[in-house]
C-alpha positions as CSV (number, residue, x, y, z in Angstrom):
1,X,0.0,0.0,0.0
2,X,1.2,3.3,-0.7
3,X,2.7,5.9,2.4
4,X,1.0,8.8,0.2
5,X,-2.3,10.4,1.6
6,X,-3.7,12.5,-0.5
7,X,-5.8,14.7,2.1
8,X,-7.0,17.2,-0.6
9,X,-6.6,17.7,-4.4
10,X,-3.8,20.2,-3.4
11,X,-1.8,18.9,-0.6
12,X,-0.1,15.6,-0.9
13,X,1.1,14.5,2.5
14,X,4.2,11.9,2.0
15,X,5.2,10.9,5.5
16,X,2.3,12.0,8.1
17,X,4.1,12.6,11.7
18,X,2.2,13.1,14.3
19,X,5.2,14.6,16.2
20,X,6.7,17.0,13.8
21,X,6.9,20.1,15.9
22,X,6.3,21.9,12.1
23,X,5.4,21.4,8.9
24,X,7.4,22.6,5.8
25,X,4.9,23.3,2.7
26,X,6.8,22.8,-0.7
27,X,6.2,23.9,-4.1
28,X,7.3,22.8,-7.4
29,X,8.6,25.0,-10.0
30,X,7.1,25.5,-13.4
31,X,6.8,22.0,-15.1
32,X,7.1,20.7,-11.7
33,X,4.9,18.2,-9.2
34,X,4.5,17.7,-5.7
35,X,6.7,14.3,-6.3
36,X,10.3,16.4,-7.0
37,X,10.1,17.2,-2.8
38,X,9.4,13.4,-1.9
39,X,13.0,13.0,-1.0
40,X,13.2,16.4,1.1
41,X,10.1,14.7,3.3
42,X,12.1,11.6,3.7
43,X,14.9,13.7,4.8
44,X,12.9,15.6,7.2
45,X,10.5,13.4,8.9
46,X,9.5,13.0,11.0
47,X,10.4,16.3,13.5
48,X,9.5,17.9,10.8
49,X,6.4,16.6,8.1
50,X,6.8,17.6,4.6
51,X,3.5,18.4,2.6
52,X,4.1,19.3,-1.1
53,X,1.4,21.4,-3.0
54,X,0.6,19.3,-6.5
55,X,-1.1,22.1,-9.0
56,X,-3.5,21.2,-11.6
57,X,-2.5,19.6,-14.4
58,X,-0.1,17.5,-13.8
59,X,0.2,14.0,-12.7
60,X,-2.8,12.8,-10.9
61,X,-4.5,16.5,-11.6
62,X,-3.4,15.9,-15.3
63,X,-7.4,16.2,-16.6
64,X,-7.7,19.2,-15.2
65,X,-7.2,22.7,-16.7
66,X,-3.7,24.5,-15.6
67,X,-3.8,27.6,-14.0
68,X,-2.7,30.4,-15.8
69,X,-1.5,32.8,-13.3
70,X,0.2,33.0,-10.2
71,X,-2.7,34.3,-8.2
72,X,-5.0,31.6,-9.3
73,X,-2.5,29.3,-8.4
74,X,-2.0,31.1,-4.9
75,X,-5.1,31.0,-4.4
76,X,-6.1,27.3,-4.7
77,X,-3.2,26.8,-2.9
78,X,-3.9,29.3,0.5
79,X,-7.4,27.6,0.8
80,X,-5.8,24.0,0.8
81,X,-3.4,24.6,3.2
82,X,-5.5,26.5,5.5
83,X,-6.4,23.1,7.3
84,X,-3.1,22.5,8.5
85,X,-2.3,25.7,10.5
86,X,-2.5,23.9,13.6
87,X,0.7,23.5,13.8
88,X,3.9,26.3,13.0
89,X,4.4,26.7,8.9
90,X,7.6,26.9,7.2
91,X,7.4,27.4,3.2
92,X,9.5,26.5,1.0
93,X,9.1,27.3,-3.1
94,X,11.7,26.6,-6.0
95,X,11.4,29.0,-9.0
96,X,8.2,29.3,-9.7
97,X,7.3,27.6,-6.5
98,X,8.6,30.7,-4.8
99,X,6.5,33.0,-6.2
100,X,3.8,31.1,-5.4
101,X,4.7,30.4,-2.1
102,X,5.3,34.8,-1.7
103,X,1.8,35.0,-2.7
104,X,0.4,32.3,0.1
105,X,2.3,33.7,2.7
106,X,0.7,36.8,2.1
107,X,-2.8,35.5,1.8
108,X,-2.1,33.5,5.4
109,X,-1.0,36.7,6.8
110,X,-3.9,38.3,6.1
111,X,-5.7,35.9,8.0
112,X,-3.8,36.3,10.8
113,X,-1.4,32.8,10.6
114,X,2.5,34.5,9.6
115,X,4.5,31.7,8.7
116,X,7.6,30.7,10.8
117,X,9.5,31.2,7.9
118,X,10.1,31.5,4.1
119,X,12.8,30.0,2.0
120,X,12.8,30.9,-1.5
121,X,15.0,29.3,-3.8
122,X,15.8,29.7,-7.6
123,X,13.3,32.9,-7.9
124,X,14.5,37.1,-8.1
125,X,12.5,39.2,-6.2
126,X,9.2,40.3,-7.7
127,X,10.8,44.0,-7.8
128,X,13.5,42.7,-10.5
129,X,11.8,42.4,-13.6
130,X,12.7,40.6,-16.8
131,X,10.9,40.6,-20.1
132,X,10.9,37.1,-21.2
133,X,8.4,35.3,-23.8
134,X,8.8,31.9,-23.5
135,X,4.9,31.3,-23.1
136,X,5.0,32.8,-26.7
137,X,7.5,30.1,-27.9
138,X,6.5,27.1,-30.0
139,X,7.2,23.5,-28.9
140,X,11.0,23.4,-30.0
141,X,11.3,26.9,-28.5
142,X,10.0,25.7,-24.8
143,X,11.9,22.5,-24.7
144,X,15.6,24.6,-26.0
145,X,14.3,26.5,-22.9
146,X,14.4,23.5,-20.2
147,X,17.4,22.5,-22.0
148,X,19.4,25.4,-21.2
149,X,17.8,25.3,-17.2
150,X,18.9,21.8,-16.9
151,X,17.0,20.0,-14.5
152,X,14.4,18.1,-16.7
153,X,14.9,14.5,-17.6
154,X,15.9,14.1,-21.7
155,X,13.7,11.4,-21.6
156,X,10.9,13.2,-20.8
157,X,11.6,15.3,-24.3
158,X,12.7,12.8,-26.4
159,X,9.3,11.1,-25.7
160,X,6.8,12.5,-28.0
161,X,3.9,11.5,-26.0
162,X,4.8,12.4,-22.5
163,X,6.2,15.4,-24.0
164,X,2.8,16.5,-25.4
165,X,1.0,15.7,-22.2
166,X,3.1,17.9,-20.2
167,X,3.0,20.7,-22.5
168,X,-0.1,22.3,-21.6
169,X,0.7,22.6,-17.6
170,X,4.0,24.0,-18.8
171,X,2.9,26.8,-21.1
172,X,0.3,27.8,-18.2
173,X,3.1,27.9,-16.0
174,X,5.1,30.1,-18.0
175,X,2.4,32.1,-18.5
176,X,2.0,32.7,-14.8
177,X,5.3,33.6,-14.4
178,X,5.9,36.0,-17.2
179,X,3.0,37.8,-16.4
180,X,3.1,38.2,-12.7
181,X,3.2,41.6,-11.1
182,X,2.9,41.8,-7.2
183,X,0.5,44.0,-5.9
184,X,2.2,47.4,-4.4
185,X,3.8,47.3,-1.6
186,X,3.6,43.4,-1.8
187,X,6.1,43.2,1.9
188,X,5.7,40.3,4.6
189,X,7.2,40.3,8.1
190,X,8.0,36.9,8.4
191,X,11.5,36.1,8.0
192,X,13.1,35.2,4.6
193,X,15.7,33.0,3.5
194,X,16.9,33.4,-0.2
195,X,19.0,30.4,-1.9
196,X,20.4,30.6,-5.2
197,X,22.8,28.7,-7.6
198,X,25.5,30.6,-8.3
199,X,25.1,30.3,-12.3
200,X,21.6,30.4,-12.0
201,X,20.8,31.9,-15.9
202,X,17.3,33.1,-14.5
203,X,18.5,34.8,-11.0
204,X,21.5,36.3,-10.5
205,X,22.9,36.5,-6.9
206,X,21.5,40.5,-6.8
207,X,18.2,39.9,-8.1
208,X,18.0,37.0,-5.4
209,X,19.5,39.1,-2.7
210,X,16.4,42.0,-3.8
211,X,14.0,39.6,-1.5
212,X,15.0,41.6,1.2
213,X,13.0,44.6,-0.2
214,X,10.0,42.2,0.7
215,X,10.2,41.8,3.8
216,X,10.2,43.6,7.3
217,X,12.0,40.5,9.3
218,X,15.0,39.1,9.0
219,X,16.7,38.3,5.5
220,X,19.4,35.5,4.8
221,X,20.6,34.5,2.3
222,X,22.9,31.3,0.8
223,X,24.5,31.1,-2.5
224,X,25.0,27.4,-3.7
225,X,27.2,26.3,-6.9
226,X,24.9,25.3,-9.7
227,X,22.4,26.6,-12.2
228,X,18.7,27.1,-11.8
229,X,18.5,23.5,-10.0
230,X,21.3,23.6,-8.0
231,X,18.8,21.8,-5.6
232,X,18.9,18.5,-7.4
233,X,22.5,18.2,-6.4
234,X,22.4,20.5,-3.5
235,X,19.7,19.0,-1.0
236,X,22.0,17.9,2.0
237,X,23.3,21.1,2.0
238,X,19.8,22.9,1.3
239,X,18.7,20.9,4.5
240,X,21.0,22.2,6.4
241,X,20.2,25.7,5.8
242,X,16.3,24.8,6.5
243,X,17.2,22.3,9.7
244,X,19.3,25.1,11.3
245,X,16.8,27.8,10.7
246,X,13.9,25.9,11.8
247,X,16.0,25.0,15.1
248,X,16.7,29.0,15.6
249,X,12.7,29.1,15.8
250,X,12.8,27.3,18.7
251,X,11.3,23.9,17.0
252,X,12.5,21.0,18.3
253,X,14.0,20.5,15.0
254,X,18.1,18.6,14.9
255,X,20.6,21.4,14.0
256,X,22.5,19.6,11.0
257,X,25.9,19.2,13.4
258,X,24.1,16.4,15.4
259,X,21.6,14.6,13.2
260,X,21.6,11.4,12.5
């Protein structure tokens, strides 16, 4: 039998621990599914349990439409995890996942539940603006695209039918992205905790460093070698940074120099 629980359409819910002292909410870049954090919830559990937002579109969601904006997708999101507030919240986004994940923490906060804290990796800060048009690309033009961000399996793109079944959710995603614009004075006050590859082609270490423009709390931030997915090669390290900041908060979380 499977460890998954699917609890909503939304939330998928690897590695349920009743003792986590936190959880840490994850979400996928553009392309991406809740599956790419199943081995960060292994890693964590159980002081801490790993839920991983799955957007429409994709995988099990695959007969439903894609979102086509970061809002829509903040939205669904926001309402999905509002269930599991019982308990501290950490978020964690990659690329598009982080703007996403910008956009819930503001949503919670208006509801009165501030996250602990949020890491945001492989995204610049909403206030650094780039004019791309990949959504306008044609098929060739969006996979010479993942080609150059490494990170997605060849055999993925070499497979004509996969490839055509993922297409949809990625040109929505793209679309989100390259048309998101944060509302005014779009600032939190929970802390934030940048991460970036340090040949990242889509964030460079200033535009990643900007994040602290968005905040009122405390900024870090850690530069990692690697591209836009540093994080494939870069998660014992990445958990480090997220184990020794959730142990600052006062969760009974293992700093990295003792665990296990």
């Amino acid at each position: 039998m499977s460890n998954v629980r699917t609890d909503s359409d939304w939330i998928r819910r690897y590695h349920p621990s009743e003792k986590a002292a936190i959880r840490l909410v994850c979400f996928p870049h553009a392309g991406g599914s809740a599956s790419y954090f199943r081995d960060i919830s292994v890693a964590l559990a159980p002081e801490v349990e790993g839920l991983a937002v799955q957007y429409p579109g994709r995988q099990d969601r695959r007969s439903e439409p894609p979102l086509r904006s970061i809002e829509e997708l903040a939205r669904g999101a926001a309402s999905a995890i509002a269930p599991w507030t019982d308990r501290p919240l950490a978020l964690f986004g990659h690329s598009m996942g982080a703007m996403v994940a910008f956009e819930v923490s503001a949503s919670l906060a208006r509801d009165g539940i501030a996250p602990s804290v949020l890491f945001l990796s492989g995204r610049r800060a909403p206030s650094r603006v780039r004019k791309e048009n990949v959504r306008l690309r044609d098929d060739a033009g969006i996979m010479a695209e993942l080609r150059r961000l490494g990170g997605t399996d060849d055999a993925l793109m070499e497979d004509e039918e996969l490839w055509q079944m993922v297409l949809p959710a990625l040109r929505a995603d793209y679309h989100a992205v390259e048309t998101y614009r944060p509302r005014p004075g779009a600032v939190l006050d929970c802390p934030i905790v940048a991460l970036v590859g340090d040949t990242d082609p889509r964030t460079t270490v200033d535009e990643a460093r900007a994040w602290s423009e968005h905040t009122t709390g405390p900024f870090d931030m850690k530069v990692f070698q690697g591209g836009h997915f540093y994080l494939n090669a870069q998660v014992p390290a990445v958990l480090d940074v997220v184990r020794t900041r959730l142990h600052s908060l006062g969760s009974r979380v293992t700093p990295p120099e003792t665990a296990a």
